[in-house]
N, C-alpha and C positions, 0 to 999 in steps of 0.2 A: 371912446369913439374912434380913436386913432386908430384901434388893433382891431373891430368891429370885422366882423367876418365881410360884409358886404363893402366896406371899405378896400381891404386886400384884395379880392376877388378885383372890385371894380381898377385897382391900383393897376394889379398884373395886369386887367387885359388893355387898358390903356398903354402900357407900357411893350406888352409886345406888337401891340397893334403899330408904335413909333417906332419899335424897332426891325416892322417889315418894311421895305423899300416899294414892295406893292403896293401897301394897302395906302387908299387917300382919302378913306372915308370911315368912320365909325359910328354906328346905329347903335344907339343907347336904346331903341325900339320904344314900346308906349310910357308913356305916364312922364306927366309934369312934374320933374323935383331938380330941388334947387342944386343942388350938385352937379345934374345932366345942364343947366346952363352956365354953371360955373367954370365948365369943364371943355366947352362947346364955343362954335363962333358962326355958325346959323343951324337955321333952327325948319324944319320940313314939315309941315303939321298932318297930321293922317285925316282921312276921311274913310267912313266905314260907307261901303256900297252896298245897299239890299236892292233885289230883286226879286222877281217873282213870274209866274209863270200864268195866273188867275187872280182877280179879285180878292176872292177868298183864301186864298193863300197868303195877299199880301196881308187882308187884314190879321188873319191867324198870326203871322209872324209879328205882325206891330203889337199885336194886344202883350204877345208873349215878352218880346222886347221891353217892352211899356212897363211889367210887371216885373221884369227882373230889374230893370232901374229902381221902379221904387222900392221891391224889396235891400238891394244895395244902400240905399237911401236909409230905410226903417231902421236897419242893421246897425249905421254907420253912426246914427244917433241914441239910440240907443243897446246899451249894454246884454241886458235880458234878449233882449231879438237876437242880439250877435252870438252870444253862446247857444241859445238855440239851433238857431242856423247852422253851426258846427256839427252839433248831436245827429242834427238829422238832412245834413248834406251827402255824408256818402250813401246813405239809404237814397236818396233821389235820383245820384247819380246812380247805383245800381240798377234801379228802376227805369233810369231812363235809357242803359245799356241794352234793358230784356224789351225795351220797345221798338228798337230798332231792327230792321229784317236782316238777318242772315248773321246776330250776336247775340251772345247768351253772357 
């Protein structure tokens, strides 16, 4: 765990980050783990902001929303879902690159 990639990584940028005279701030950015408050002496909670332009926009985006939490969820509990999800995630994203106007 000591030599762990993600340990060094986080080691160095800690450490140049103390050895800039500038910098007075370090964004560990999303996610709750115990090392970022190990590491840390306050703590800035994010809030995500949706908007919308029409009704139906907003709902379209909450269902979508809605739906990828609980698939995060299904996944996260189980195994089969999770390696699924793998298989046939970059075909979605591809899919959803050629839905978009002016990407192929």
């Amino acid at each position: 765990m000591r030599f762990g990639a993600g340990r060094l990584a986080a080691d160095a940028a800690v450490e140049a980050a103390l050895g800039d005279a500038e910098c007075a701030v370090f964004d560990w950015m999303r996610g709750e783990e115990p090392y970022k408050f190990s590491l840390s002496d306050h703590t800035d909670r994010t809030v995500d902001l949706f908007a919308s332009s029409s009704t139906l926009a907003w709902w379209l985006a909450s269902a979508v929303r809605a739906a990828r939490r609980r698939a995060r969820d299904l996944t996260a509990e189980h195994e089969r879902l999770a390696q699924a999800w793998r298989r046939i995630e970059p075909q979605l994203r591809r899919i959803g690159r050629m839905a978009q106007p002016g990407t192929q």
